[in-house]
C-alpha positions in Angstrom: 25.8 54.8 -103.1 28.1 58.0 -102.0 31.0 59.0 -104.6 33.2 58.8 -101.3 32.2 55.9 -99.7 35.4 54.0 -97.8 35.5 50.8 -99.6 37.1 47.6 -98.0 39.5 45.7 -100.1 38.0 41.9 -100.7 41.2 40.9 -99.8 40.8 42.2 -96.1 37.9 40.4 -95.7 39.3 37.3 -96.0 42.5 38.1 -94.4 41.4 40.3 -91.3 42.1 39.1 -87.6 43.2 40.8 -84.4 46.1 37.9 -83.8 47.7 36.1 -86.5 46.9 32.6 -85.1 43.2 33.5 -86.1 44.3 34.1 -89.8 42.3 31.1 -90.9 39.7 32.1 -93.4 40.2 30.4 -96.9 37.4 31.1 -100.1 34.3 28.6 -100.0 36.5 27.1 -102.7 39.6 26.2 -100.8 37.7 24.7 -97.3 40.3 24.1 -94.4 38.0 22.1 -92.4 39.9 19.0 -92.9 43.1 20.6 -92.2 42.5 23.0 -89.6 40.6 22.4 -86.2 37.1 24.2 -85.3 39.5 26.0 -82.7 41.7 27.7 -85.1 38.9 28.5 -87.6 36.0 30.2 -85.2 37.7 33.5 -84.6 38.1 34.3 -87.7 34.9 32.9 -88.9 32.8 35.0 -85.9 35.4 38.0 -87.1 35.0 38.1 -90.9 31.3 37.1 -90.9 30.2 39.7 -88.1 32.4 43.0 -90.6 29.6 43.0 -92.8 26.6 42.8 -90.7 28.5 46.5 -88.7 29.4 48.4 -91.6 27.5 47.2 -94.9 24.1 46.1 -93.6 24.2 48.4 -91.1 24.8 51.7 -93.2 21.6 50.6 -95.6 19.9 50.3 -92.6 20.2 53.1 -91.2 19.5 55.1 -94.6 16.2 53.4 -95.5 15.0 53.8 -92.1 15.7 57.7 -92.2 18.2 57.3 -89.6 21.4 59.0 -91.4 21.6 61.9 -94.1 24.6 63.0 -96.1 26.6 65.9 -95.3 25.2 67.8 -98.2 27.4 70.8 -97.1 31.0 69.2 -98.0 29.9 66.0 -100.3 27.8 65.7 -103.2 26.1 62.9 -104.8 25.3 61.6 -101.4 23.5 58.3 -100.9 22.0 58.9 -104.0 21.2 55.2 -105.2 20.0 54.4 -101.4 17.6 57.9 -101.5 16.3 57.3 -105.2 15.8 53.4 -104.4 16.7 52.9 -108.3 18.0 49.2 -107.3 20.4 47.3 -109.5 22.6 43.7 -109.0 25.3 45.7 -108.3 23.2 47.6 -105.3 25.5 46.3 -101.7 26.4 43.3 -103.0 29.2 43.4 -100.6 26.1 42.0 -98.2 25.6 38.5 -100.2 29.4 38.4 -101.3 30.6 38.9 -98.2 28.2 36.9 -95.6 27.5 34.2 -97.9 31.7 33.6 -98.5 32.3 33.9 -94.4 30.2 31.6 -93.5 31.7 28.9 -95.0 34.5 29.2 -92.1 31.3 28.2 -90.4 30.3 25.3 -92.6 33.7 24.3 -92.2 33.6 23.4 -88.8 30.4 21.7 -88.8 31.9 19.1 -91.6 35.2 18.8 -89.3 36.5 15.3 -89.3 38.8 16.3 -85.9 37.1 14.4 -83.0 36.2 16.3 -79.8 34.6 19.6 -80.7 31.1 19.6 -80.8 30.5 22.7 -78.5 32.7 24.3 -81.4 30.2 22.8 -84.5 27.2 23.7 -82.0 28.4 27.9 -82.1 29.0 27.3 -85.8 25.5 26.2 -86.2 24.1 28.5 -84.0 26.3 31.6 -86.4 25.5 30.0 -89.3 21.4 30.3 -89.0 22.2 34.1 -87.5 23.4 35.0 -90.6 21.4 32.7 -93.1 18.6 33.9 -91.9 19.5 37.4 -93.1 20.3 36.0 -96.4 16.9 34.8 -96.6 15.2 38.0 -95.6 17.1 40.0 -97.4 17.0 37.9 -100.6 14.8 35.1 -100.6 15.6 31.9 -102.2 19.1 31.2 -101.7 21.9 28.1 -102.3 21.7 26.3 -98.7 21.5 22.8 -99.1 24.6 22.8 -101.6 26.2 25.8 -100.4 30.0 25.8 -98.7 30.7 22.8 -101.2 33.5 23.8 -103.1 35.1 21.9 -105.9 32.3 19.3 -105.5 29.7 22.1 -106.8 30.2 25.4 -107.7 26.8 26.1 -108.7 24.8 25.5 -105.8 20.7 25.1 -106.0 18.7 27.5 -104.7 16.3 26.2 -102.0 13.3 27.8 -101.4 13.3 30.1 -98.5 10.5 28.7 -96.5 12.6 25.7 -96.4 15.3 27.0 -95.5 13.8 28.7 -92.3 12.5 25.3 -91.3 15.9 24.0 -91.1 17.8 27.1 -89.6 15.0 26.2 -86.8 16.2 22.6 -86.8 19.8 23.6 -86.6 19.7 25.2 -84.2 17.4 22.4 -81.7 20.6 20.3 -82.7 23.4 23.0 -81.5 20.8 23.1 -78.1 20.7 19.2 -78.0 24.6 19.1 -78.7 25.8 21.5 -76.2 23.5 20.3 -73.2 24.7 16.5 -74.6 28.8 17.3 -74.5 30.8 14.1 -74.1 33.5 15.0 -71.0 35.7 14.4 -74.0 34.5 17.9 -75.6 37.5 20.2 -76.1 36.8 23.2 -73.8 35.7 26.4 -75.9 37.8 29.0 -75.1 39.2 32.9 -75.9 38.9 31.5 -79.4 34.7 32.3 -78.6 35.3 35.7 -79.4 31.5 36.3 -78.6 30.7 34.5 -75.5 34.2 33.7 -74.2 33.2 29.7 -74.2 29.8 30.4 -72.2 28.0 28.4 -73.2 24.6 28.5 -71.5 24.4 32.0 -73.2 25.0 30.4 -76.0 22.2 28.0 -75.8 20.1 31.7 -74.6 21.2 32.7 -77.8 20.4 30.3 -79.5 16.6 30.1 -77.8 16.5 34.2 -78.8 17.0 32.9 -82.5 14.7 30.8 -82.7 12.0 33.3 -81.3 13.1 35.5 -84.1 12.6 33.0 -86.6 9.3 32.2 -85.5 8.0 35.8 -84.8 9.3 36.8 -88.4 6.5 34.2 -89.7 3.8 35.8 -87.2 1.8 37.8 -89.8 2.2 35.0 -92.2 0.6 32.3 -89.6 -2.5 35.0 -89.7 -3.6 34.1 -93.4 -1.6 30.7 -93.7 -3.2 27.7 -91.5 0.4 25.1 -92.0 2.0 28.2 -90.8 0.0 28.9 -87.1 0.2 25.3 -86.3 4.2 25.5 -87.0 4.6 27.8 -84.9 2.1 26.9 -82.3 3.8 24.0 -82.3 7.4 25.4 -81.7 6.4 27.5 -79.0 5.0 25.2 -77.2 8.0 23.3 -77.3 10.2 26.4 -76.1 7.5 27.0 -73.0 7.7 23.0 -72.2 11.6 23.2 -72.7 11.6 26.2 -70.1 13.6 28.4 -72.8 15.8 30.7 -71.7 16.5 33.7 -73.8 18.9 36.9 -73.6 18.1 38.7 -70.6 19.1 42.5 -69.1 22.7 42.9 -69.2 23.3 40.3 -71.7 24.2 41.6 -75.3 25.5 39.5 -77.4 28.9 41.0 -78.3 31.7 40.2 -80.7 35.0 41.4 -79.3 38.3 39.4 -80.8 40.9 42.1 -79.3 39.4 45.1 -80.8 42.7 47.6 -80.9 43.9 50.9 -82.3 47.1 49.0 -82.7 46.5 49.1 -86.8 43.3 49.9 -89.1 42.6 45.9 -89.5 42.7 45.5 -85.3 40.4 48.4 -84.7 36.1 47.8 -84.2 35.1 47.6 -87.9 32.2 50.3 -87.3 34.7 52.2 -85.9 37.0 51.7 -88.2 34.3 52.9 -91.0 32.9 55.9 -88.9 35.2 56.6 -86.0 38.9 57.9 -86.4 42.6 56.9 -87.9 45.2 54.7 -85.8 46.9 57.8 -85.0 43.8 59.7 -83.6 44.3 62.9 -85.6 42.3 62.5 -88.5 37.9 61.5 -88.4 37.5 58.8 -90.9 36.1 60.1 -94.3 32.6 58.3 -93.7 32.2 60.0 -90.3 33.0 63.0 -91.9 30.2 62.2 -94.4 27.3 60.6 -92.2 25.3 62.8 -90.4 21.9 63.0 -88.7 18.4 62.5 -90.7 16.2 65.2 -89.8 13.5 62.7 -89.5 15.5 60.8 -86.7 16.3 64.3 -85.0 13.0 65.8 -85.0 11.1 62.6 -83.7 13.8 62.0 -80.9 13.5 65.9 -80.0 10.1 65.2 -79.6 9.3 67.5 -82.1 6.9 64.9 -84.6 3.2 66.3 -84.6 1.1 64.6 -82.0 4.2 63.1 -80.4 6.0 65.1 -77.8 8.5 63.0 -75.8 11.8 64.3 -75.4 14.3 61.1 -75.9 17.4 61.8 -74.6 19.3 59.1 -76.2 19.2 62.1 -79.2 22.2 63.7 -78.3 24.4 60.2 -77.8 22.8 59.0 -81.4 24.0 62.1 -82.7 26.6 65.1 -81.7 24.6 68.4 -80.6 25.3 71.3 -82.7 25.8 73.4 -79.6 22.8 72.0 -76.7 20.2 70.7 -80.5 20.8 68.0 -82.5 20.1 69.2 -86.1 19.1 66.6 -88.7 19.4 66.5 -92.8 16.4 65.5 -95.1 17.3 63.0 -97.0 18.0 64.2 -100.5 17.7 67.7 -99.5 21.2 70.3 -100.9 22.7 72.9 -99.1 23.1 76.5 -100.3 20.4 78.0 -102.8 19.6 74.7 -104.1 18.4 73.4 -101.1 17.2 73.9 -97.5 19.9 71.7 -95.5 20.9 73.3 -92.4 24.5 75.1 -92.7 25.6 72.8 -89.1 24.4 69.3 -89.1 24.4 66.7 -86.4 27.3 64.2 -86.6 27.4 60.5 -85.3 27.3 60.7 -81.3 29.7 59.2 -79.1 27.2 56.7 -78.1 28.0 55.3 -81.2 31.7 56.1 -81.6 33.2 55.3 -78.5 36.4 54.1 -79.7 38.6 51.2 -81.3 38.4 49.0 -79.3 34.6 49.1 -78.3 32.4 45.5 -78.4 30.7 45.2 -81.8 27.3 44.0 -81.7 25.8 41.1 -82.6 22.6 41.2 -80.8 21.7 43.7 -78.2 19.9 43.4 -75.0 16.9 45.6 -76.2 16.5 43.5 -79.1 16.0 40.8 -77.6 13.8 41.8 -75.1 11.5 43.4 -77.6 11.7 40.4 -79.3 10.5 38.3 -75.9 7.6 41.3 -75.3 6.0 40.9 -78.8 5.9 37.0 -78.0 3.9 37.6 -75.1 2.0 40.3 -76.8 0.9 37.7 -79.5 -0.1 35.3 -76.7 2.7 32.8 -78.0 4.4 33.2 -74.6 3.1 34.2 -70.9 5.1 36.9 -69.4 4.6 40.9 -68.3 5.7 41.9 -72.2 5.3 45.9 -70.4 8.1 45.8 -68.1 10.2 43.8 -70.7 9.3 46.7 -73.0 10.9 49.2 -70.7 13.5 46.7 -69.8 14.8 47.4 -74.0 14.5 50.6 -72.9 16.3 51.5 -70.1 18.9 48.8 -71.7 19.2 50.8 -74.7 19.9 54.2 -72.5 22.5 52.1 -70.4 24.4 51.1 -73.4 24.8 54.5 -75.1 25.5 56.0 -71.8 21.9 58.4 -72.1 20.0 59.4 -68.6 16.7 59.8 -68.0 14.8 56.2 -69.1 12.4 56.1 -66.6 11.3 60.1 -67.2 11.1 59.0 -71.2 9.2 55.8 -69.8 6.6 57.5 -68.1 6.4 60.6 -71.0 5.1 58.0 -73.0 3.1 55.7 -70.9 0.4 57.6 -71.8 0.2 57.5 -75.8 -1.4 54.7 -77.5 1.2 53.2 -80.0 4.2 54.8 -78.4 4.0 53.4 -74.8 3.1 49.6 -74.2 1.1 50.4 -71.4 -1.7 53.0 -73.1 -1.9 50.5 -76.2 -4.9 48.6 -76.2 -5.4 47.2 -79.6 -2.6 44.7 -80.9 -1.5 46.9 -83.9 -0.9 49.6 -81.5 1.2 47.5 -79.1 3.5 46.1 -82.3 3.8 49.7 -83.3 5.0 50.9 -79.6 7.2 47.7 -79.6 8.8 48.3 -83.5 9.5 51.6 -82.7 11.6 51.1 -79.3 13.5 48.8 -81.8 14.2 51.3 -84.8 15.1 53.5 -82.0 17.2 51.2 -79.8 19.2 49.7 -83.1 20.1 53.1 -84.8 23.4 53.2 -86.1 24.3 50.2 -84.6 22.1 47.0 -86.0 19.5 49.1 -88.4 19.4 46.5 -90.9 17.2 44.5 -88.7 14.6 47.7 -88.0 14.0 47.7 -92.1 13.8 43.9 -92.0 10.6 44.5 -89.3 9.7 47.5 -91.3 8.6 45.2 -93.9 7.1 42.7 -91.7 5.1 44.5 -89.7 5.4 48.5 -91.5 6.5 49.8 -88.2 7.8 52.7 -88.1 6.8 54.7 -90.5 9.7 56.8 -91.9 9.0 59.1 -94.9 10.7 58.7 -97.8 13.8 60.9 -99.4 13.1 63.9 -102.0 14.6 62.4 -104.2 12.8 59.1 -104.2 11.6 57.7 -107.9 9.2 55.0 -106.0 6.2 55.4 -103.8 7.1 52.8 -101.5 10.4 51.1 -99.7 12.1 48.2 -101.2 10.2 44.6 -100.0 14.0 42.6 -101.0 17.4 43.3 -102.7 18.2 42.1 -105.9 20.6 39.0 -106.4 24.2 40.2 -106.7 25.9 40.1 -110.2 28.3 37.9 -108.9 25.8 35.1 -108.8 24.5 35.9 -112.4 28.4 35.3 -113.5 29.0 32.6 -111.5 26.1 30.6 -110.7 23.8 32.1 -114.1 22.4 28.5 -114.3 20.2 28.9 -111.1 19.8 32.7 -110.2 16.1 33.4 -110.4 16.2 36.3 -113.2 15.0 39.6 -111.7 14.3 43.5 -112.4 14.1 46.3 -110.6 10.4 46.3 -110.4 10.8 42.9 -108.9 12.0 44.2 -105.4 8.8 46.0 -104.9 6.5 43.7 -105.9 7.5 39.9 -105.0 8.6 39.4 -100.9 10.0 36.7 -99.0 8.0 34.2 -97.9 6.8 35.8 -94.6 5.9 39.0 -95.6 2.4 39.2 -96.1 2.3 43.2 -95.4 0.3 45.1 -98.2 3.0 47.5 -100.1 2.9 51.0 -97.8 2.7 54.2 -99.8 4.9 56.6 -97.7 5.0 59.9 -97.6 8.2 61.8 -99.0 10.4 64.5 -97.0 9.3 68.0 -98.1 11.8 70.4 -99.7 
C-alpha cells in the first residue's frame, strides 16, 4: 500500500455518526440488540458498514482495474503492494475487519426482542446480504451461520460459500415477504433510513436488484454445473412470476445520514479520504496522492487502438491538465527513472463534489446493467439495449458529463463496445462489463474487479511493476482471524489467491498484458 496512505483510527469506525443519537455501534462482542431498539441502531449500522465499502474497497478497486495511479512526481513508494500484487494477510484487511464487525449492528436488529419493527429487521436483512455477499466474493468461505454471536462463540465456523449465497437469497425473499406482510402495528421507518428515508417499496426494488446480482454472479457457473442452471432457472422464474421490480432510472441507492463539513467525522467518507479539510484550505493528502491511470485516460480519450470513441465523462473522472486529461502507468517513476508525465490528471469533480455529497451504495447504471445482462442471458424478457444506454446516459447524469447520446451512437457501431453491433454473447457481456468499469470508477470499483473475475471483462493491463502474470482471483484471510479464530481459518499462501476461486468463478486464469515502460 502507499507509505502516505490516510489511515482511519478503529476507534472511528465504531464511533462515527453525523448526530449523536446514532452513536450506537458496540463490537460483535458487546451486542446492544437487547437493549437498544432497531430504530436507534440502523443509522449507525447503514453508516459504519457503508465507510468501508467508499474508501477501502473502493481504492483497491480502482487500482486493480487501472483506474488510479500514484502521483509519482511528489510520493514514492506508491501503491506498491497493490501494483506488484505480492499479497499477504495483512493486505486491506481493514475490508474483512471492518464489514464483518459492522454488520453485526445489523445482526443485531434482526435478533431484537422489541416488538413492532419488522420493516427495520427487513432493511437489516436486506444490508446484511449486500455486504455478505462481498465477504464471500472477496474471500470465500466465511463464519455466517455462527457469526455476530458474541460471548456465546467467539470462534465462529466457517460455512461454505455456496451456502452461504443460497441463504443471502433466502434472506432476502423473507425481508420481501416481511415488508409486503407489515402488521399495522409496524413502527413507521423513518429519517433513521439513512438510505431510503423509510421507502420502502424501493427497498423491496432493492432488494429484487440483489437478488439478480446474486444470481447473475453464478451465471458462468450454471454453464458447466447442472444443480446450478436449474437454481437459477428456478429463481428467475419466480422473480418474472412475482413481477419483480428492480432499480430503475433515477433511482440510486444512496447513503446520506447528514453528510456535513461541520467536522472530519460528519463529512462523506470518500470525501473525506479524497476531497478537502473542514476548513476548505487544504486538499486531503490522498487526493493529493491519487491521480489518473494512463490506461483509464487514454481509453476514455478514445485514444485505445481500434477503439476511437471520445467519452466525455473523462474530464469529470479526472481534472484536465489544461483542455487533456493525462494519465500515470501504473508503476511507472518520474524524472530519469521513469517516463511519468511531469502534470498528471487528478480526481475530477464528478467525483469530489463536496462534504456533504450522497455516498453510494448502488448506482442507477449498475443496476440497469445488471437488468440488461439478465435479459441478454435470456433469464429475463426486456429491450437489455435501451437499458444499456439507460446506465449510460445515467452515469453522464450523475457526474454532471454531456454528450451521452453522441457517445451512444459513436459506439453503436463496434462489436463489444456498443450493445447494439454485438452479435455473439461474449461480445454483448463485454459491451455491458465495460459500461460498468466505466460507470463505477472511483466511486464503487470494487464491484468492476469482482465481474472482472467473473466474466474477465475488461481487460486492463497489468502495472510495470507486477511480479504475477495474472490479477488476483480472492484476498487472503486477514491476520486477525488467524489470531483470533486460528482454530477454523482455512490456512493459505500467497500462491493461493491465484489459483483457488470462489465458488462461482469458473473463468480460466487471464494472462494480461503489462503497461510498457
Amino acid at each position: 500500500m502507499k507509505k502516505l496512505k490516510l489511515i482511519i483510527p478503529f476507534i472511528a469506525l465504531l464511533l462515527f455518526s453525523c448526530s449523536d443519537y446514532l452513536d450506537v455501534n458496540e463490537t460483535a462482542n458487546n451486542p446492544t440488540g437487547d437493549i437498544v431498539p432497531p430504530n436507534l441502531i440502523l443509522a449507525a449500522a447503514h453508516s459504519n458498514s457503508y465507510r468501508t465499502v467508499a474508501t477501502t474497497m473502493n481504492e483497491l478497486g480502482n487500482v486493480w482495474m487501472n483506474n488510479w495511479g500514484a502521483n509519482v512526481n511528489s510520493f514514492t513508494g506508491g501503491y506498491n503492494d497493490e501494483y506488484s500484487l505480492e499479497i499477504s494477510n495483512t493486505f486491506y484487511n481493514g475490508i474483512w475487519d471492518n464489514i464483518y464487525l459492522n454488520t453485526a449492528n445489523y445482526t443485531n436488529i434482526i435478533n431484537s426482542t422489541f416488538p413492532n419493527f419488522e420493516n427495520h429487521k427487513a432493511i437489516a436483512k436486506i444490508m446484511k446480504s449486500y455486504y455478505f455477499q462481498y465477504l464471500v466474493d472477496l474471500y470465500g468461505d466465511v463464519p455466517y451461520s455462527e457469526a455476530h454471536m458474541s460471548s456465546a462463540n467467539l470462534t465462529p465456523a466457517y460455512d461454505d460459500a455456496q451456502t452461504i449465497y443460497r441463504d443471502l437469497y433466502a434472506k432476502l425473499d423473507e425481508a420481501i415477504i416481511e415488508i409486503q406482510n407489515a402488521p399495522a402495528t409496524a413502527t413507521v421507518v423513518g429519517t433513521e433510513d439513512v438510505i431510503m428515508n423509510g421507502d420502502m417499496t424501493k427497498w423491496i426494488k432493492f432488494a429484487n436488484t440483489l437478488k439478480l446480482r446474486i444470481l447473475l454472479r453464478q451465471s458462468n457457473l450454471a454453464e458447466v454445473d447442472g444443480a446450478t442452471q436449474t437454481y437459477l432457472n428456478e429463481k428467475f422464474a419466480e422473480l418474472v412470476a412475482s413481477n419483480a421490480q428492480f432499480i430503475g432510472a433515477g433511482e440510486s441507492v444512496n447513503i446520506n445520514p447528514g453528510y456535513s463539513n461541520a467536522k472530519d467525522a460528519q463529512q462523506n467518507p470518500f470525501y473525506n479520504r479524497w476531497g478537502k479539510t473542514t476548513d476548505g484550505l487544504s486538499d486531503r493528502q490522498s487526493f493529493n496522492f491519487t491521480r489518473a491511470s494512463n490506461h483509464a485516460a487514454t481509453f476514455l480519450r478514445g485514444l485505445q487502438p481500434g477503439y476511437s470513441a471520445v467519452d466525455n465523462r473523462v474530464g469529470k473522472l479526472y481534472a484536465p491538465i489544461g483542455t487533456t486529461v493525462v494519465g500515470v502507468k501504473q508503476g511507472d517513476a518520474a524524472g530519469s527513472g521513469g517516463t511519468a508525465p511531469t502534470n498528471i490528471s487528478s480526481l475530477g469533480t464528478g467525483l469530489v463534489v463536496s462534504a456533504a455529497q450522497n455516498g453510494s451504495i448502488m448506482t442507477s447504471s449498475e443496476a440497469l446493467l445488471l437488468q440488461a445482462e439478465a435479459i441478454t442471458r435470456s433469464y429475463l424478457v426486456g429491450n437489455a439495449d435501451a437499458l444499456f444506454n439507460a446506465a449510460i446516459t445515467e452515469s453522464f447524469t450523475r457526474l454532471g458529463a454531456t454528450g451521452a447520446a453522441t457517445y451512444e451512437g459513436q459506439i453503436s457501431t463496434v462489436p463489444g463496445f456498443g450493445y447494439a453491433a454485438s452479435t455473439t454473447l461474449d461480445e454483448k457481456i463485454k459491451a455491458i462489463m465495460i459500461q460498468k468499469w466505466t460507470a463505477l470508477n472511483g466511486v464503487h470499483a470494487i464491484e468492476s474487479w469482482i465481474e472482472y473475475t467473473r466474466t474477465g471483462y475488461p481487460r486492463t493491463p497489468l502495472a510495470i511493476t507486477t511480479q504475477h502474470a495474472s490479477k488476483p482471483n480472492r484476498l487472503m484471510y486477514p491476520n486477525s482471524e488467524y489470531i483470533g479464530n486460528s482454530a477454523n481459518v482455512p490456512t493459505q499462501t500467497l500462491s493461493d489467491v491465484f489459483t483457488t476461486h470462489v465458488f462461482w468463478d469458473v473463468t480460466a486464469p487471464i494472462v494480461e498484458t503489462v503497461e510498457s515502460n
